[in-house]
Every structure is written in structure tokens, then in C-alpha cells.
C-alpha positions in Angstrom: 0.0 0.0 0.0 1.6 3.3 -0.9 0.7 6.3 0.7 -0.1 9.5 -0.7 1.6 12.9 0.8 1.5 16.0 -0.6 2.6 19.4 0.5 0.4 22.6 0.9 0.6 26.5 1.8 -2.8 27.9 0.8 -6.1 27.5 1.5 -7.4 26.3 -1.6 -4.8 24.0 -2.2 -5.5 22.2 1.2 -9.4 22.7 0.5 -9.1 20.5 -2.6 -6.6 18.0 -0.9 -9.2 17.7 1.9 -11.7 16.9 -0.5 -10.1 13.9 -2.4 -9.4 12.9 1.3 -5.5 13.1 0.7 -3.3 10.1 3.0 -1.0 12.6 4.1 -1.1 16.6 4.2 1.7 18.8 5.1 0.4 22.4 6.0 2.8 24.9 5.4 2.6 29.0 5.7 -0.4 31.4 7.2 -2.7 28.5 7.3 -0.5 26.6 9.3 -1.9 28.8 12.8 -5.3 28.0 12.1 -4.3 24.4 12.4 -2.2 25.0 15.4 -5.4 26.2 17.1 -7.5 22.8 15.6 -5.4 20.8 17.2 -6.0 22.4 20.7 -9.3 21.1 20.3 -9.0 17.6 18.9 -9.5 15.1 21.2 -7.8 11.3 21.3 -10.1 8.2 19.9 -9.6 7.0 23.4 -10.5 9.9 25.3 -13.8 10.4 23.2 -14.7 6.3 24.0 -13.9 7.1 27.6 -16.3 9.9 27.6 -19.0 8.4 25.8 -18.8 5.2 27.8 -18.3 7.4 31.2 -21.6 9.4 30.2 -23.9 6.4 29.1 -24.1 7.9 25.8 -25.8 11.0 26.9 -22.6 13.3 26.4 -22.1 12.9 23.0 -25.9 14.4 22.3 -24.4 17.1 24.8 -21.6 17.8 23.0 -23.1 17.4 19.6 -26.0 20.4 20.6 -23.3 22.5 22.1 -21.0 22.4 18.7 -24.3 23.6 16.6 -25.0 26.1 19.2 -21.1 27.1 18.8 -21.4 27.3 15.3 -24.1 29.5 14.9 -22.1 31.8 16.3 -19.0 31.2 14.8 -17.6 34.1 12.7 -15.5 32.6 10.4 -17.1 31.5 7.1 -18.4 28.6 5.7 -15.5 27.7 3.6 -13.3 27.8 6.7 -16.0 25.6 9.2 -16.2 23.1 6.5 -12.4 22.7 6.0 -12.3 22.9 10.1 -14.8 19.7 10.6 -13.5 17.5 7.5 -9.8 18.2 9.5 -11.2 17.5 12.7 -13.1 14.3 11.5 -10.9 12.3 9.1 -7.3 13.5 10.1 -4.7 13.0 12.9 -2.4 16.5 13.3 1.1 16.2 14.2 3.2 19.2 14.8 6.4 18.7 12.5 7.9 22.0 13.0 6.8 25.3 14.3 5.5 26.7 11.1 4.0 23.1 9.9 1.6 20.3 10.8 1.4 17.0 9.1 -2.5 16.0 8.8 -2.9 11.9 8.5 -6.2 10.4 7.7 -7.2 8.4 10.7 -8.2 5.5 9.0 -4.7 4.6 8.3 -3.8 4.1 12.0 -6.5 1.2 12.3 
């Protein structure tokens, strides 16, 4: 199995490498902080089964209403929430240097 990796430094070109769900993204340049930030927030598989397991269920539904409420109020746009929840769903981030993140689809670690 070979695996795909391709580097990025805009936007669009990580948009459209997101899209064709790309093995392996390197995120280079201004983009690069927004992912920083993504990564604060991004939780281990095994932290997310201990929660759901440790609230019965019930606080995934929690968390799931408190994301839409978050997002209506979200000011960043729509092209920038979708590119934040594809990231946050299908990809690993691992910080390579300070200026760069390497983004790993998920399914490739199973």
C-alpha cells in the first residue's frame, strides 16, 4: 500500500486536498496557525470512548447540541468551518515544525 503525501501552503490547495481525502497533508505557511489552534481542540479516539462510555451515551448528544450552538455563532465563514470539521473528523495533526503540521487520515492508523 503506498501512501499519498503532498505538501500545501494555501487554502485552496488544502481545500481541494481535503476533499479527495489526501493520505498525508503537510500544512505549510499562514494557514498553518489555524491548524495549530484545531489541534488544541482535537481530542484522542480514546479519550472520546472514555467519555461516551463514562456518560452512558448521553454526552455525546451534549456535546453534539453545544457544537451547533457554537457554530451558529461562529464568525468565520463557511468555507473555513467546513475545511475545520473534514480536519477535525478524518485527520490525525502532528506538529512537524513550528511553522508546519502533518495531517494523517485516521483510517490509516486502524
Amino acid at each position: 500500500m503506498t501512501i499519498e503525501q503532498v505538501t500545501v501552503t494555501t487554502k485552496v490547495e488544502l481545500e481541494a486536498e481535503l476533499d479527495k481525502k489526501t493520505d498525508e497533508i503537510i500544512v505549510e505557511g499562514d494557514f498553518s496557525q489555524n491548524i495549530a489552534e484545531i489541534k488544541k481542540g482535537q481530542l484522542e479516539d480514546t479519550d472520546m470512548l472514555g467519555f461516551a462510555v463514562g456518560s452512558l451515551g448521553a454526552g455525546i448528544l451534549f456535546e453534539y447540541g453545544i457544537n451547533k450552538l457554537l457554530d451558529v455563532f461562529d464568525p468565520a465563514t463557511k468555507e473555513d468551518k467546513k475545511i475545520r470539521k473534514q480536519i477535525e473528523r478524518l485527520y490525525r495533526i502532528k506538529r512537524l515544525t513550528k511553522d508546519s503540521f502533518l495531517l494523517r487520515l485516521k483510517q490509516l492508523d486502524y
